[in-house]
C-alpha positions in Angstrom: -141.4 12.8 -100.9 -143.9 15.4 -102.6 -143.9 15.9 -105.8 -145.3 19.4 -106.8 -147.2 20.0 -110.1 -146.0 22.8 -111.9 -147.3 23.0 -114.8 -150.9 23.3 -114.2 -153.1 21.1 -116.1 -151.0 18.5 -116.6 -151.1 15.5 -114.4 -148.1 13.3 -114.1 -149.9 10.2 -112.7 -152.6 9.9 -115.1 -155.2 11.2 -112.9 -158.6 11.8 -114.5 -157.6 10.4 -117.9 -160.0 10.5 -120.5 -160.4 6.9 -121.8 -160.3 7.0 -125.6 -163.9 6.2 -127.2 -165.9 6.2 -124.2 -165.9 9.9 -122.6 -165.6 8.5 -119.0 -162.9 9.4 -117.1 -160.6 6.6 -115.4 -159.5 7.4 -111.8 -156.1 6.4 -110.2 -157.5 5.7 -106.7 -160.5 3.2 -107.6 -161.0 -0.2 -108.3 -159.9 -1.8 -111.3 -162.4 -3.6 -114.3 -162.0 -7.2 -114.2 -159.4 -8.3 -117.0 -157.3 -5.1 -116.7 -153.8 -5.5 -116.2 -152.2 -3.3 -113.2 -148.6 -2.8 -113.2 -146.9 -1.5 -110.6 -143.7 0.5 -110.1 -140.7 -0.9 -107.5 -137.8 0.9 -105.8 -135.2 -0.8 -104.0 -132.9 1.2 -101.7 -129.7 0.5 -100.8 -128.3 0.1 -97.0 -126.7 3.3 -97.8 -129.7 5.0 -98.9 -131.9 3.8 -95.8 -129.4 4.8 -93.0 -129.0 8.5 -94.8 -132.6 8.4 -95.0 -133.1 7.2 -91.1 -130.2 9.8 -90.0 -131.7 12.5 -92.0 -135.3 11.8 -90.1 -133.4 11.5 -86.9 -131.5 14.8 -87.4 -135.2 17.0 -88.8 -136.8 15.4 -85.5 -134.5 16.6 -83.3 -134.4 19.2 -80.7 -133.0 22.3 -80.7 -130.5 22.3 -78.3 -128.6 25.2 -79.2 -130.9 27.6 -79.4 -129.5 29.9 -76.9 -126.3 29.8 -79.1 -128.1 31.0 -82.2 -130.1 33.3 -80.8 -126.9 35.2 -79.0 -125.1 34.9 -82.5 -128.4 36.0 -84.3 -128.5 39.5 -82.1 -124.5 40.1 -82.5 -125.2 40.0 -86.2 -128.2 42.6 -85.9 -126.0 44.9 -83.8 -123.1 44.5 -85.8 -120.8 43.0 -83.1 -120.0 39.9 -84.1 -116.5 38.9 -85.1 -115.4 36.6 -87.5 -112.6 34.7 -86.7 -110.7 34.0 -90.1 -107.7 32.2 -88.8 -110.4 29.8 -87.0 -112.7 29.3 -90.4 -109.7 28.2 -92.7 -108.1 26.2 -89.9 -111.4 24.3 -89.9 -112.0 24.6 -94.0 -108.5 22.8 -94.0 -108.9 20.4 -91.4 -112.1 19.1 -93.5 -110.1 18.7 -96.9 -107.5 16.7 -95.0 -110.3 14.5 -93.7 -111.9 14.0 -97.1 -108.9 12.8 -98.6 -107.3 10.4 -95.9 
């Protein structure tokens, strides 16, 4: 996951900290002083959440294989020749609200 800063100049993991009294600068990435306590953040994920996760890889890493497909729909838009099919579209809008709630 990436986390973007937006707000420029503020640092949301504590990055290049000024430590109070001293004027040096703590840094996130380096070793620690002895006697310092470190804590540490945990996630846990459910079975759920890792097999969306693993499907979502799986379906980002994975060919094209329509491509001719998209690209023949792609020039019928440009040209102004494609159809839309209404009948089709609410047939399948429908056929997915039945499935959601059997």
């Amino acid at each position: 996951m990436q986390i973007k800063n937006l707000i420029e100049g503020l640092n949301p993991y504590g990055l290049n900290k000024k430590v109070q009294g001293t004027g040096q600068s703590e840094s996130g990435g380096g070793s620690k002083k002895a006697g310092s306590s470190q804590s540490s953040d945990k996630v846990n994920l459910s079975s759920e959440a890792k097999l969306r996760a693993s499907a979502y890889s799986e379906a980002a890493n994975a060919a094209d294989v329509r491509e001719d497909k998209v690209a023949a729909l792609r020039e019928q838009v440009r040209n102004g020749t494609y159809v839309i099919n209404d009948r089709k579209t609410a047939e399948n809008l429908v056929r997915d609200d039945l499935e959601l709630i059997t």
